[in-house]
Every structure is written in structure tokens, then in C-alpha cells.
Jmol script that loads the backbone (N, CA, C; Angstrom):
load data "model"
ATOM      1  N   UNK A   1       5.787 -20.117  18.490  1.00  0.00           N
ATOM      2  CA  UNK A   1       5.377 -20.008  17.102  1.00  0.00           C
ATOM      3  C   UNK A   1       6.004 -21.160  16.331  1.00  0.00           C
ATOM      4  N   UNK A   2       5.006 -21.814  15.582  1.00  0.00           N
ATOM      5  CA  UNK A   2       5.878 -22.979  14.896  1.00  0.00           C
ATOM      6  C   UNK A   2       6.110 -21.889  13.174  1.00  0.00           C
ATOM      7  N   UNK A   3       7.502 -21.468  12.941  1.00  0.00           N
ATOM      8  CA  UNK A   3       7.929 -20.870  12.046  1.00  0.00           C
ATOM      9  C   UNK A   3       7.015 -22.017  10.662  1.00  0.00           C
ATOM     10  N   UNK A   4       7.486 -22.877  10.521  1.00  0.00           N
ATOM     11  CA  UNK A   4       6.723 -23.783   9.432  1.00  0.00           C
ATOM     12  C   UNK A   4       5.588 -23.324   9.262  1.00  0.00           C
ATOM     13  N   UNK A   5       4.406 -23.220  10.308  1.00  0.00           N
ATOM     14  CA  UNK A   5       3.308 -23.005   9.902  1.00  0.00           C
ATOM     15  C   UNK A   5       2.595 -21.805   9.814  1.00  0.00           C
ATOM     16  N   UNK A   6       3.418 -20.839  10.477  1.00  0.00           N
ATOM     17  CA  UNK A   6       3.174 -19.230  10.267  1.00  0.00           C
ATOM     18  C   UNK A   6       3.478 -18.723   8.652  1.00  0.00           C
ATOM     19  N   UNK A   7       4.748 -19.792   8.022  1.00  0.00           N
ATOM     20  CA  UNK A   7       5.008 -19.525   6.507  1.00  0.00           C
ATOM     21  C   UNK A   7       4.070 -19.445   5.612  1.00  0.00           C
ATOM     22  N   UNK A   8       3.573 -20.927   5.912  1.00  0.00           N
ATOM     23  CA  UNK A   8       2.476 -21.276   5.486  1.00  0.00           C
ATOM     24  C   UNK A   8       1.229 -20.682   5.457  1.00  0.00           C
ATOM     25  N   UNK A   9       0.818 -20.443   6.404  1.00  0.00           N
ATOM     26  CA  UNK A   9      -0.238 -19.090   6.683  1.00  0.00           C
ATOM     27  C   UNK A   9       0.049 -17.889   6.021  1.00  0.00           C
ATOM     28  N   UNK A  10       0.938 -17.218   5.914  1.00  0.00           N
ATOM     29  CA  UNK A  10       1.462 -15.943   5.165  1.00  0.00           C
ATOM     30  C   UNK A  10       1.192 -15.651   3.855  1.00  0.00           C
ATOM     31  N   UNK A  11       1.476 -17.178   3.507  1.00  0.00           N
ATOM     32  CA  UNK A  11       1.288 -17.639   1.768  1.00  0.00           C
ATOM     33  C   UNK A  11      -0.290 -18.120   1.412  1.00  0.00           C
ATOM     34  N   UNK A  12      -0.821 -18.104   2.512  1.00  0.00           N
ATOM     35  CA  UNK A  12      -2.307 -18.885   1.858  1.00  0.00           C
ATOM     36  C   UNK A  12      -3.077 -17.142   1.832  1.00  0.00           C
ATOM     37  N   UNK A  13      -2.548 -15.996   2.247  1.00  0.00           N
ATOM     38  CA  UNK A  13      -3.104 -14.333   2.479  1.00  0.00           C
ATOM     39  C   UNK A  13      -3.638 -14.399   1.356  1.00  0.00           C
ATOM     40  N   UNK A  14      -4.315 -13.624   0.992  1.00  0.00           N
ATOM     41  CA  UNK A  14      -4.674 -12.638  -0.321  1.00  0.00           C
ATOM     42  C   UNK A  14      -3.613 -11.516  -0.177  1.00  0.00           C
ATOM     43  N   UNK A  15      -2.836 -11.440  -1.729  1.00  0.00           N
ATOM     44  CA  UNK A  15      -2.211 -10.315  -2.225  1.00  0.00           C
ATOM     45  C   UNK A  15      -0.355 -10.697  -1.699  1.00  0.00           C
ATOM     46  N   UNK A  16      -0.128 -12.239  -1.035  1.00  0.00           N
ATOM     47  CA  UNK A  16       0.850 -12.589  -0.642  1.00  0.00           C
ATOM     48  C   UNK A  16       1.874 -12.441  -1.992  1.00  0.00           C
ATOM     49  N   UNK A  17       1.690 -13.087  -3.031  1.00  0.00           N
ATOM     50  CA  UNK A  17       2.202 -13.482  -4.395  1.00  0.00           C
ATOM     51  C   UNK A  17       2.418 -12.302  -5.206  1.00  0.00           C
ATOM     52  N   UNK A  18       1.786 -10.970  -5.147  1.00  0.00           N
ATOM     53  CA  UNK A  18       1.928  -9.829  -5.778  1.00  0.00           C
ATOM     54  C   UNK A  18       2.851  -9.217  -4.806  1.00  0.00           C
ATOM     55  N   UNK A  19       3.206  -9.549  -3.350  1.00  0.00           N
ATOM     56  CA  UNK A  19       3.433  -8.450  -2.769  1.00  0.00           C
ATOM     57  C   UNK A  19       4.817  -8.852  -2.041  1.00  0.00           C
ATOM     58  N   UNK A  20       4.889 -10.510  -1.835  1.00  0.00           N
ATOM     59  CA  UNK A  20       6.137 -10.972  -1.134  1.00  0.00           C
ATOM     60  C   UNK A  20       6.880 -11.255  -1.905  1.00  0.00           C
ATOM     61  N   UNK A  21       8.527 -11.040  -1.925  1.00  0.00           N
ATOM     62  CA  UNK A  21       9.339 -11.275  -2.538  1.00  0.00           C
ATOM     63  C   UNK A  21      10.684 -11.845  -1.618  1.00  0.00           C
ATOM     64  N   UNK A  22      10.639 -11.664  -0.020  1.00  0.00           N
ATOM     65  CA  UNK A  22      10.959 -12.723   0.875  1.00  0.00           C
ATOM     66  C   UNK A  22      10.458 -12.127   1.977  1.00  0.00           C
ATOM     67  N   UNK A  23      10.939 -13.347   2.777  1.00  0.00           N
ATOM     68  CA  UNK A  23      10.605 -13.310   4.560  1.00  0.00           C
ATOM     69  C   UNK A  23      12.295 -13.144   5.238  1.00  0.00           C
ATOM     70  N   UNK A  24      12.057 -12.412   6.193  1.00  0.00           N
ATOM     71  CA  UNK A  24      13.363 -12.672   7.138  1.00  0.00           C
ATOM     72  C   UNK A  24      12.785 -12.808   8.557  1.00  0.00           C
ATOM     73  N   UNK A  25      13.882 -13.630   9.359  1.00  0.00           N
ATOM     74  CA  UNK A  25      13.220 -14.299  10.472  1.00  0.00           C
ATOM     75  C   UNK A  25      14.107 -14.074  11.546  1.00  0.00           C
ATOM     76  N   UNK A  26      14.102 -13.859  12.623  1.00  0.00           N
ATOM     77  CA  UNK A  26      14.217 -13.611  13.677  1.00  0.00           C
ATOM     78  C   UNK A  26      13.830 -14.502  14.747  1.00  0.00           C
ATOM     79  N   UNK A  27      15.008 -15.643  15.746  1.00  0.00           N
ATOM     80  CA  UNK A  27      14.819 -16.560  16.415  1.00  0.00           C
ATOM     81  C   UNK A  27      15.559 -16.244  17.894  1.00  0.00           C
ATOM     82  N   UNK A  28      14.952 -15.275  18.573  1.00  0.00           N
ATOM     83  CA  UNK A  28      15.635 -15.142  19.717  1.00  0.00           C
ATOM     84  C   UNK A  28      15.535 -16.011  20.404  1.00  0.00           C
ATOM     85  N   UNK A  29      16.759 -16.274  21.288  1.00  0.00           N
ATOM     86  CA  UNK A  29      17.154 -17.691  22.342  1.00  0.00           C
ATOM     87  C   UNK A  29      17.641 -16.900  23.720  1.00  0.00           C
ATOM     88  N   UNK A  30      17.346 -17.651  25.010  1.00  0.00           N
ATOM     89  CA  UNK A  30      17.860 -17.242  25.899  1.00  0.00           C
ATOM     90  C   UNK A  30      19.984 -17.539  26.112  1.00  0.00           C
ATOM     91  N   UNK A  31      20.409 -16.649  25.985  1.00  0.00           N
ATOM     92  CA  UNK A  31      21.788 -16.546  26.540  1.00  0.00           C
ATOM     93  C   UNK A  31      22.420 -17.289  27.048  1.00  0.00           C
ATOM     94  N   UNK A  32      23.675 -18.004  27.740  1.00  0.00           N
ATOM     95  CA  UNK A  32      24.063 -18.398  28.940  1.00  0.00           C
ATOM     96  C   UNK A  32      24.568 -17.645  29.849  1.00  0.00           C
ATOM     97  N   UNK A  33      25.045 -16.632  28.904  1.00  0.00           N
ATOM     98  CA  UNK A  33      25.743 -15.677  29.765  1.00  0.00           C
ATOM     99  C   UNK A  33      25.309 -13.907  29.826  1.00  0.00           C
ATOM    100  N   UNK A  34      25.420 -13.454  30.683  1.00  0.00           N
ATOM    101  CA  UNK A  34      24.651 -12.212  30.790  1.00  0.00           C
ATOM    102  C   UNK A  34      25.456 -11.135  29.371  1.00  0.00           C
ATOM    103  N   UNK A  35      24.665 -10.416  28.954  1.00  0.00           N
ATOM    104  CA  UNK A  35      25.191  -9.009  28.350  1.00  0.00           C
ATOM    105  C   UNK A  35      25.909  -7.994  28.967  1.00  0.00           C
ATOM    106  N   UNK A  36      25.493  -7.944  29.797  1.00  0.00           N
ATOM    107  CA  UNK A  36      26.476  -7.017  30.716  1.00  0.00           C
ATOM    108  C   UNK A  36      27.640  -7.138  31.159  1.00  0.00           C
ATOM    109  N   UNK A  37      27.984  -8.516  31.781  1.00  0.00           N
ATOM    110  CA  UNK A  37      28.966  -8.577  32.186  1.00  0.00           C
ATOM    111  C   UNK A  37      29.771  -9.868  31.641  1.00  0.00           C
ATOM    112  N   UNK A  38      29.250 -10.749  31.524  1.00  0.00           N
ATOM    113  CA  UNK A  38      29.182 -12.276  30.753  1.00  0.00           C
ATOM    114  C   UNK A  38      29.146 -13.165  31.978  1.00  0.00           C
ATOM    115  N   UNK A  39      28.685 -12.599  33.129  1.00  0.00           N
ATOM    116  CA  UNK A  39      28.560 -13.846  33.579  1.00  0.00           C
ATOM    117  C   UNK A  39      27.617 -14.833  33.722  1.00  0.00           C
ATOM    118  N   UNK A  40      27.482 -15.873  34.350  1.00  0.00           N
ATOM    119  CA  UNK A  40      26.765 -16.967  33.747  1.00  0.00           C
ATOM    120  C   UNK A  40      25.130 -16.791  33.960  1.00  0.00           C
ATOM    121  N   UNK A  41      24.495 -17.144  33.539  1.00  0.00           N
ATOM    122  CA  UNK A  41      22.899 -17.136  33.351  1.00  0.00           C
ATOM    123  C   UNK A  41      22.297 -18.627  33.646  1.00  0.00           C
ATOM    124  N   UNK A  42      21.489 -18.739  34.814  1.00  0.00           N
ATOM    125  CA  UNK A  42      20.734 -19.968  34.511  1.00  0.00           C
ATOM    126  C   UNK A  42      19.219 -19.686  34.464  1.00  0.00           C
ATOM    127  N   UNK A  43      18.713 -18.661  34.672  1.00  0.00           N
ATOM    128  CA  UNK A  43      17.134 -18.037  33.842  1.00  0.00           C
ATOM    129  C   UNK A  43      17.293 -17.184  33.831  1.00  0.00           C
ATOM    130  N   UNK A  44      16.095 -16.807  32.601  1.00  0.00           N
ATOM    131  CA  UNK A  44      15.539 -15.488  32.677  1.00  0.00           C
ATOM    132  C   UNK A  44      14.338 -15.356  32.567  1.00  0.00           C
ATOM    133  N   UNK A  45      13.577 -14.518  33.801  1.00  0.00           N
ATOM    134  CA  UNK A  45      12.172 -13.686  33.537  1.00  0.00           C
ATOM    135  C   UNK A  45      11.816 -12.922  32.544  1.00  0.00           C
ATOM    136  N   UNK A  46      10.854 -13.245  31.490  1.00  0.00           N
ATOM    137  CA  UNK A  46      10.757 -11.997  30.796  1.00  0.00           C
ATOM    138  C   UNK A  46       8.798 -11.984  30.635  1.00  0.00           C
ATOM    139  N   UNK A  47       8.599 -10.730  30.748  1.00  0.00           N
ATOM    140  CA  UNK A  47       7.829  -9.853  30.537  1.00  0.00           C
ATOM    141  C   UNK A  47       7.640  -9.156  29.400  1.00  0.00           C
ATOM    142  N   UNK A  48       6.748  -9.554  28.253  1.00  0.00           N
ATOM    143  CA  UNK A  48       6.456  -8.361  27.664  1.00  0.00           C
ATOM    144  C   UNK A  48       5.121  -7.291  27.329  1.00  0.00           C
ATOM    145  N   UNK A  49       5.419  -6.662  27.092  1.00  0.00           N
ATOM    146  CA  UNK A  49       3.724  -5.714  27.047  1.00  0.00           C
ATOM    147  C   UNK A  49       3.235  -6.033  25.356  1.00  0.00           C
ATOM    148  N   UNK A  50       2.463  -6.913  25.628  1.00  0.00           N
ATOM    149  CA  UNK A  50       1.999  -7.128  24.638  1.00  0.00           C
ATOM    150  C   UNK A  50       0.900  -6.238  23.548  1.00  0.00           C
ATOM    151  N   UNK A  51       0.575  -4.854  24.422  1.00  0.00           N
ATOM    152  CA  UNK A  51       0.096  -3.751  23.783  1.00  0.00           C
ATOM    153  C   UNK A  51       1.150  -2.913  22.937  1.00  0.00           C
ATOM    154  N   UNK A  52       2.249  -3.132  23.837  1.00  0.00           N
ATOM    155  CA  UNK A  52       3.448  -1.904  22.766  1.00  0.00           C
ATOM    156  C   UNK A  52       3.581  -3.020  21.990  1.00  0.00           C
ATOM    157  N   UNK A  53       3.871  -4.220  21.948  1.00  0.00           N
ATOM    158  CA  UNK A  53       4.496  -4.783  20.369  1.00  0.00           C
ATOM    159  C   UNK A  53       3.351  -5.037  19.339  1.00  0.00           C
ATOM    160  N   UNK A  54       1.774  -4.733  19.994  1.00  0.00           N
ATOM    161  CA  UNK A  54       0.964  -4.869  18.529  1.00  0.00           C
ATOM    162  C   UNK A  54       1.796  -3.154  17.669  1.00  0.00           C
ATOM    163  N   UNK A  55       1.693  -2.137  18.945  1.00  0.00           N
ATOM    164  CA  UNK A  55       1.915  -0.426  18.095  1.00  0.00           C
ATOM    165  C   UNK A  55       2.800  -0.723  17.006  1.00  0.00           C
ATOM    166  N   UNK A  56       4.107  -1.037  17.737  1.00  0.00           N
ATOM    167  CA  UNK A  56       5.367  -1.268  16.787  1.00  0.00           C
ATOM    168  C   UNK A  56       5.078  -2.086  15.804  1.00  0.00           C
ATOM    169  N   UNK A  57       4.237  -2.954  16.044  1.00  0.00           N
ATOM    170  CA  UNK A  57       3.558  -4.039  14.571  1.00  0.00           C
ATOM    171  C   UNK A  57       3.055  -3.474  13.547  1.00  0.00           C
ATOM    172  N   UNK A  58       1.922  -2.420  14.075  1.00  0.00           N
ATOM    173  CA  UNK A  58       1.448  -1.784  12.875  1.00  0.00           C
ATOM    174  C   UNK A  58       1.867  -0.663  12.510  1.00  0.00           C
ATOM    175  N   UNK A  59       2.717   0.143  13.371  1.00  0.00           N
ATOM    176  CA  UNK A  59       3.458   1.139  13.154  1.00  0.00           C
ATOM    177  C   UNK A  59       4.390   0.834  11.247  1.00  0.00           C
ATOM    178  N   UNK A  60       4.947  -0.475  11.883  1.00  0.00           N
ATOM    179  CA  UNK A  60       6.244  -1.089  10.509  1.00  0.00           C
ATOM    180  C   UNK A  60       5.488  -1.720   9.637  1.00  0.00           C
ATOM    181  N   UNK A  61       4.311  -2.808   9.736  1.00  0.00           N
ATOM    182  CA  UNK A  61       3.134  -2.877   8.847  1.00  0.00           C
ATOM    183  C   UNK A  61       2.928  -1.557   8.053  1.00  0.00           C
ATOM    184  N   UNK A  62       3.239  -0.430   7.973  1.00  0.00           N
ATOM    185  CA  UNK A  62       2.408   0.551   6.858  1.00  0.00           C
ATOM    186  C   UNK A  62       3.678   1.086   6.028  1.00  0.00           C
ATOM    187  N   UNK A  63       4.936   0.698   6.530  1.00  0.00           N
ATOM    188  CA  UNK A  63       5.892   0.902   5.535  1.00  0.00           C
ATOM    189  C   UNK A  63       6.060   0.311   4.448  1.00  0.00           C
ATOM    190  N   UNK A  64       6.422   1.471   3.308  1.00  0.00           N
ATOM    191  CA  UNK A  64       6.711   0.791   2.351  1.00  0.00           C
ATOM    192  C   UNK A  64       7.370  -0.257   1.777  1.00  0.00           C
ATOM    193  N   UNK A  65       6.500  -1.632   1.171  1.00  0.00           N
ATOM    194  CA  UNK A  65       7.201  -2.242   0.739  1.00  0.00           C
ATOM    195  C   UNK A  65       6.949  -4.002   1.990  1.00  0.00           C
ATOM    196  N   UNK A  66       6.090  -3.150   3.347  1.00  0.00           N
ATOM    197  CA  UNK A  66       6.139  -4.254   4.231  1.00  0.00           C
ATOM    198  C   UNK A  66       4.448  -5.240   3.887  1.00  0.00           C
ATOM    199  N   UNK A  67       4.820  -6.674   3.741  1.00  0.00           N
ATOM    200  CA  UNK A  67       3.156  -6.778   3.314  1.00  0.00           C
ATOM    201  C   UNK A  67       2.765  -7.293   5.079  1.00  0.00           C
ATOM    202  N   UNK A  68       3.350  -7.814   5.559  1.00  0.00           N
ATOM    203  CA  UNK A  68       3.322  -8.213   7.321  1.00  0.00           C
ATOM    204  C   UNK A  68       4.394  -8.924   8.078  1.00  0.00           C
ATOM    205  N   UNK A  69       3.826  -8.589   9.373  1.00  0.00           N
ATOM    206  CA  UNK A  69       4.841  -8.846  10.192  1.00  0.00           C
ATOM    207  C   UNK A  69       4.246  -9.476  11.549  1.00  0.00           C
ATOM    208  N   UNK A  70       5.049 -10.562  11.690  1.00  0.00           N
ATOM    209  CA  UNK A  70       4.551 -11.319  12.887  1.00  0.00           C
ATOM    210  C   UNK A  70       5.314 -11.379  14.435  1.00  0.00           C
ATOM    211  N   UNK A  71       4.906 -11.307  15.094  1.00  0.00           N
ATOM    212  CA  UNK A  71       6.180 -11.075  16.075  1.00  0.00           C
ATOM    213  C   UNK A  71       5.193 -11.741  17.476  1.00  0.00           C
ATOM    214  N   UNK A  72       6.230 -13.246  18.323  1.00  0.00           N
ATOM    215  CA  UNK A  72       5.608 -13.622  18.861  1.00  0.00           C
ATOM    216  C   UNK A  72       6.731 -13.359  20.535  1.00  0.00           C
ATOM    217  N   UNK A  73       6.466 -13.015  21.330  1.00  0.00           N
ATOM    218  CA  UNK A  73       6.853 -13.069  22.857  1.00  0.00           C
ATOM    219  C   UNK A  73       6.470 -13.477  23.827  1.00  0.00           C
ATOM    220  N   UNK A  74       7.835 -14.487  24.348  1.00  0.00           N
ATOM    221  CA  UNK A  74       7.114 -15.644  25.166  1.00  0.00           C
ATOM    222  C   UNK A  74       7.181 -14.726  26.533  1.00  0.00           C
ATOM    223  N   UNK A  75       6.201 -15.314  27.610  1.00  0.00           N
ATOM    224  CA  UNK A  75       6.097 -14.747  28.914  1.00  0.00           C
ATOM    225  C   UNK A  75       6.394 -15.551  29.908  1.00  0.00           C
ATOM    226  N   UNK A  76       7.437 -15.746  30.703  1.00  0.00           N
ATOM    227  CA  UNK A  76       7.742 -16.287  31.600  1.00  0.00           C
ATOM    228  C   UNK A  76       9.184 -16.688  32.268  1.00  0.00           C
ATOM    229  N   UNK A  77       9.446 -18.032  32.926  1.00  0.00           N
ATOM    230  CA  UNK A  77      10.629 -18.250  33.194  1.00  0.00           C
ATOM    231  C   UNK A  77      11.559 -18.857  32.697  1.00  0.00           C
ATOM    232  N   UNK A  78      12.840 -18.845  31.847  1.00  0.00           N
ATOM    233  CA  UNK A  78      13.139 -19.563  30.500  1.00  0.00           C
ATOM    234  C   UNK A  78      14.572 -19.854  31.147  1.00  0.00           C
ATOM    235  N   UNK A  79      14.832 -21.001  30.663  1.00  0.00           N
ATOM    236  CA  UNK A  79      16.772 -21.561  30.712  1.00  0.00           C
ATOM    237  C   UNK A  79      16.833 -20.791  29.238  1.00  0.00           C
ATOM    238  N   UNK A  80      18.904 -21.091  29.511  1.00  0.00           N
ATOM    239  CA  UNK A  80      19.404 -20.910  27.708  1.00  0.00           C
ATOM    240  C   UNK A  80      18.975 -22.189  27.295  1.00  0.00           C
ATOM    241  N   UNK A  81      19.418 -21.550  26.174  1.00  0.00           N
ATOM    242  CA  UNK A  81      18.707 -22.403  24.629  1.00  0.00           C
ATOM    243  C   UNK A  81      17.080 -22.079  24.243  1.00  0.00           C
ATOM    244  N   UNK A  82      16.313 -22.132  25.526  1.00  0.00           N
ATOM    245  CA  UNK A  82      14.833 -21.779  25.492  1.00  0.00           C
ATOM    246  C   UNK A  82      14.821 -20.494  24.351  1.00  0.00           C
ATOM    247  N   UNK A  83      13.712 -20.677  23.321  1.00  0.00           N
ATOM    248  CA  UNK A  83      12.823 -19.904  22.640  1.00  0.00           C
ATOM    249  C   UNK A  83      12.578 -18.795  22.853  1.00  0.00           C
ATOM    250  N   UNK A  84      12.453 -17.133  22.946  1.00  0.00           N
ATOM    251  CA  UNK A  84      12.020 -16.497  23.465  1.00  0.00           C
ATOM    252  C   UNK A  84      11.037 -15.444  22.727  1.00  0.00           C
ATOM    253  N   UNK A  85      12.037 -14.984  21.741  1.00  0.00           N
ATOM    254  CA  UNK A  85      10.657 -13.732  20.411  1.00  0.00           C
ATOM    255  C   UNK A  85      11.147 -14.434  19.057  1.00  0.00           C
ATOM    256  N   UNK A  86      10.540 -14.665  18.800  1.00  0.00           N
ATOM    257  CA  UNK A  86      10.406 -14.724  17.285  1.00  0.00           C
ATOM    258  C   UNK A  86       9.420 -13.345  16.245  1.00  0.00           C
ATOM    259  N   UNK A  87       9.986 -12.971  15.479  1.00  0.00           N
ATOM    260  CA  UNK A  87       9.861 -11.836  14.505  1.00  0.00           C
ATOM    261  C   UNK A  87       9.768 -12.377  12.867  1.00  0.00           C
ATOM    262  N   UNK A  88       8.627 -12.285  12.320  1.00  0.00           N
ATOM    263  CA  UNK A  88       8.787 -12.614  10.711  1.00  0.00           C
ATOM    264  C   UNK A  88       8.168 -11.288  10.173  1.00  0.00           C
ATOM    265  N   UNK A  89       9.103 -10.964   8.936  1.00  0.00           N
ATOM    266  CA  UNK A  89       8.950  -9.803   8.637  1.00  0.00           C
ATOM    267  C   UNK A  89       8.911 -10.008   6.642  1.00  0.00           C
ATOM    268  N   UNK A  90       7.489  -9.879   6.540  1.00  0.00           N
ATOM    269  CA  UNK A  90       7.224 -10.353   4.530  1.00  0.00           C
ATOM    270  C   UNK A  90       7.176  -9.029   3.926  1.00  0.00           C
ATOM    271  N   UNK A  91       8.470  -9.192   3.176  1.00  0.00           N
ATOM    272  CA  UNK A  91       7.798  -7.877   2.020  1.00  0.00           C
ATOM    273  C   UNK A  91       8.307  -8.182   0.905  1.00  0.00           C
ATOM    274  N   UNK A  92       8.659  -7.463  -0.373  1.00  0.00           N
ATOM    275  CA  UNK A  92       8.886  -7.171  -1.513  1.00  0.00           C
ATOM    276  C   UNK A  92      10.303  -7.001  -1.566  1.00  0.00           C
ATOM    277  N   UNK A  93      11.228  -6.551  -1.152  1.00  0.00           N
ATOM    278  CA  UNK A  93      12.638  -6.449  -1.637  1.00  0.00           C
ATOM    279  C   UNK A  93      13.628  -6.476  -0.177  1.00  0.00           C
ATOM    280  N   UNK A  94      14.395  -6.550  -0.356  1.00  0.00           N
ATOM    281  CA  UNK A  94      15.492  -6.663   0.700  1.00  0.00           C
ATOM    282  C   UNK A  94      15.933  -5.176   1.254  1.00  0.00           C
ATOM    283  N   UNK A  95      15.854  -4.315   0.726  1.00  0.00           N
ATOM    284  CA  UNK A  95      16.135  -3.024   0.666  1.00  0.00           C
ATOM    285  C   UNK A  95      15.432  -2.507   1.642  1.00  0.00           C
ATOM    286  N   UNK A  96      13.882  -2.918   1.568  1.00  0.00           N
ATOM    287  CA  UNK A  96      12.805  -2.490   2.476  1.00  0.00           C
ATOM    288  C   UNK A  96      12.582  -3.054   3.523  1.00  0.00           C
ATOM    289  N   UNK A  97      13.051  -4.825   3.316  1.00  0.00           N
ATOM    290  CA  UNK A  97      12.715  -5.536   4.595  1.00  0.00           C
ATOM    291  C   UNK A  97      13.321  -5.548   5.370  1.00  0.00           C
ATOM    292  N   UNK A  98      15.004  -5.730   5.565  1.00  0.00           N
ATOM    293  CA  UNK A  98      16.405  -5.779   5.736  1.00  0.00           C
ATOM    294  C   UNK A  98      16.214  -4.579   7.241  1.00  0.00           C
ATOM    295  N   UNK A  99      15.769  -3.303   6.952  1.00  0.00           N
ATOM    296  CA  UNK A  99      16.495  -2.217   7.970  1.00  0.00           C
ATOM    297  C   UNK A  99      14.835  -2.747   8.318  1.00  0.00           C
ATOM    298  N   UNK A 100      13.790  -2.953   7.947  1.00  0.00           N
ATOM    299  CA  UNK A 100      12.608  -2.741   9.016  1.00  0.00           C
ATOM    300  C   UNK A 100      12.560  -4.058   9.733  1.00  0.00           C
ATOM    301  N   UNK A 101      12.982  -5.227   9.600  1.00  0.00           N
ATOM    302  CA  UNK A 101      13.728  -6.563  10.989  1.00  0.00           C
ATOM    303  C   UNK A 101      14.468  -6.140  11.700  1.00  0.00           C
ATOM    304  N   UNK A 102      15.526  -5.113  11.507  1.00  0.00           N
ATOM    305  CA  UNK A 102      16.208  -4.404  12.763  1.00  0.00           C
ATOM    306  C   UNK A 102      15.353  -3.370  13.472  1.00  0.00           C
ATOM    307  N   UNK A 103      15.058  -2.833  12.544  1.00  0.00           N
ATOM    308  CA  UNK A 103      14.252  -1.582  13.803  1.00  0.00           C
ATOM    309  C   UNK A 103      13.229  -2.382  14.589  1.00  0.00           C
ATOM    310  N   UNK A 104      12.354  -2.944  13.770  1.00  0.00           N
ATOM    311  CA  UNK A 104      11.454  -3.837  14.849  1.00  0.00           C
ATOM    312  C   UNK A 104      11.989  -4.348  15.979  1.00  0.00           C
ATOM    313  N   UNK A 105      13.149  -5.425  15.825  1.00  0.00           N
ATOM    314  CA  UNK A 105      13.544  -6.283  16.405  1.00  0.00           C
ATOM    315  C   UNK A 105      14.200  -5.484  17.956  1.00  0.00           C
ATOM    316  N   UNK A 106      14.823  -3.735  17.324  1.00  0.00           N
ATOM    317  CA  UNK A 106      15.472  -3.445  18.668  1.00  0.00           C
ATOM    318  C   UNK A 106      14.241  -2.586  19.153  1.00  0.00           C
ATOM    319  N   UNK A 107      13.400  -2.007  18.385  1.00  0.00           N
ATOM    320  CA  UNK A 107      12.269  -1.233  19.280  1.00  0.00           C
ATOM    321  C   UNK A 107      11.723  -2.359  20.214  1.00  0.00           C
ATOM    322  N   UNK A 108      11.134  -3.215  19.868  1.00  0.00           N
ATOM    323  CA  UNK A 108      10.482  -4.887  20.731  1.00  0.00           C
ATOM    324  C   UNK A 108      11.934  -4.854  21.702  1.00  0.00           C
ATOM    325  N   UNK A 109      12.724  -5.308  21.710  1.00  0.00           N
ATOM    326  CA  UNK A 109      13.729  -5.694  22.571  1.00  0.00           C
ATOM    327  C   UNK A 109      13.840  -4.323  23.519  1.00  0.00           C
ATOM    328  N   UNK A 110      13.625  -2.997  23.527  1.00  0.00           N
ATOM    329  CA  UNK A 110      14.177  -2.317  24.164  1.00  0.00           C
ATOM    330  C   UNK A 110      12.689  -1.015  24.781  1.00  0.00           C
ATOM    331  N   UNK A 111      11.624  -1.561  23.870  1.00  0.00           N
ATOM    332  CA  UNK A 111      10.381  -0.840  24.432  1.00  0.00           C
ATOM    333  C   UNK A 111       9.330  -1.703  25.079  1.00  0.00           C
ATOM    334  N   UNK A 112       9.567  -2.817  24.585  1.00  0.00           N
ATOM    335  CA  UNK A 112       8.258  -3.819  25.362  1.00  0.00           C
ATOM    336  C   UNK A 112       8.443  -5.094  25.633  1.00  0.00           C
ATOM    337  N   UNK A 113      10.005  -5.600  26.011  1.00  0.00           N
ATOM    338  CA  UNK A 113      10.361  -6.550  26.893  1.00  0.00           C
ATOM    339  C   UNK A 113      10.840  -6.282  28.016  1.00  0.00           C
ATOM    340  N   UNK A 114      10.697  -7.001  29.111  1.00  0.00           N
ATOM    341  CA  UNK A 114      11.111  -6.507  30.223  1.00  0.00           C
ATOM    342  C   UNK A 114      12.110  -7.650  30.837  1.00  0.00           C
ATOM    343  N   UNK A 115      13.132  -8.099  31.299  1.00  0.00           N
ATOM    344  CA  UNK A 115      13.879  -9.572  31.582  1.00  0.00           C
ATOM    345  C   UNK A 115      14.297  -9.431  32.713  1.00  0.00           C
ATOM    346  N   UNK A 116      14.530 -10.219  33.319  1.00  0.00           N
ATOM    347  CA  UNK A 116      15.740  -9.997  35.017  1.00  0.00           C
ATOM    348  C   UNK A 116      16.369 -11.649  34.696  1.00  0.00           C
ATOM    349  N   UNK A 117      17.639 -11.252  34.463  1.00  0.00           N
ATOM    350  CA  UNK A 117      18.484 -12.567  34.637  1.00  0.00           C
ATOM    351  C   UNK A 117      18.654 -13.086  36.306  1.00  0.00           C
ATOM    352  N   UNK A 118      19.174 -14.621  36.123  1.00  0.00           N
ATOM    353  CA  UNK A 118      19.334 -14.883  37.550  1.00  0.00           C
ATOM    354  C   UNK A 118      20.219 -16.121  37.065  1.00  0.00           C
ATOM    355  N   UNK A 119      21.319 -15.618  37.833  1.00  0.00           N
ATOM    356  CA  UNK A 119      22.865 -16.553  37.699  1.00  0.00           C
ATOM    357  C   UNK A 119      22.904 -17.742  38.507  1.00  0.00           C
TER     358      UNK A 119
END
end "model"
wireframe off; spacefill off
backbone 0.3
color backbone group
């Protein structure tokens, strides 16, 4: 996802200007080192089901206060530093947007990615 031009897109919507009051963004990167244990990482496989993260999309799309949400997951074999989900989440106040970038971010991370590190 080029973040620049997804902004851009967001803002050219109908009802963007009545309804956004910010964006928060979400730039997941591959690791070097594992979560589990910390040891070292030189890829990771990831898999995601790209049917559960539209649900969870429109699931948090109808909350109050959300005007949209973009959420992109890459599929394949990645080093660290590599790119992996990116999440943009537009609404009206911080109050509303703030806890619905976390819930998204860990439902996606923990219902419809799938990874296998390899050290």
C-alpha cells in the first residue's frame, strides 16, 4: 500500500470532510527476532485469509464514529524490515478511532494471519 496515496484517496470520498477528523496508521514490519523466544529471525511466511479481514473490516466500518478502514496483507516470504499489514483507520474523534486501530489490528493479527518464522 503506498500510505501517500491511499490518504489521498480517502480525502477525494464523498462525506470525507463532514466525517474525518483524523487517520491513524498502522505499519507492520517483519521482526528480527522471534516473539516467543527472541531468537533470531531470517523469514517469515505469512498467510492471510483474506475473507476474515474483509468481516473484521466491515464489522469496525459500522462503528460509531468510523468513516473507513483500510487494511492491506502482504502474502508471502518476507526478511526483517520487509512491509507486512498496513491498517488505516478514518474517523471523527480520537476517542472512537484510538480503541477501534487496536481491536482491528489484534483481531487481523490473531484471526486471519497465519506466519511460521524460520531462524
Amino acid at each position: 500500500m503506498d500510505l501517500t496515496q491511499a490518504i489521498q484517496d480517502l480525502k477525494q470520498l464523498p462525506g470525507f470532510t463532514e466525517n474525518v477528523g483524523m487517520m491513524l496508521i498502522h505499519n507492520g514490519v517483519v521482526r528480527g527476532t522471534s516473539r516467543n523466544d527472541s531468537s533470531r529471525v531470517t523469514k517469515l511466511e505469512v498467510a492471510p485469509d483474506r475473507g476474515k479481514i474483509q468481516s473484521i473490516q466491515e464489522e469496525f466500518e459500522a462503528k460509531q464514529g468510523i468513516f473507513k478502514i483500510l487494511i492491506e496483507a502482504k502474502q508471502g516470504v518476507f526478511t526483517p524490515g520487509e512491509d507486512l499489514l498496513y491498517i488505516v483507520v478514518a474517523g471523527d474523534i480520537r476517542e472512537n478511532i484510538s480503541p477501534v486501530l487496536n481491536q482491528v489490528l489484534n483481531r487481523v493479527k490473531t484471526e486471519a494471519i497465519h506466519k511460521k518464522e524460520y531462524s
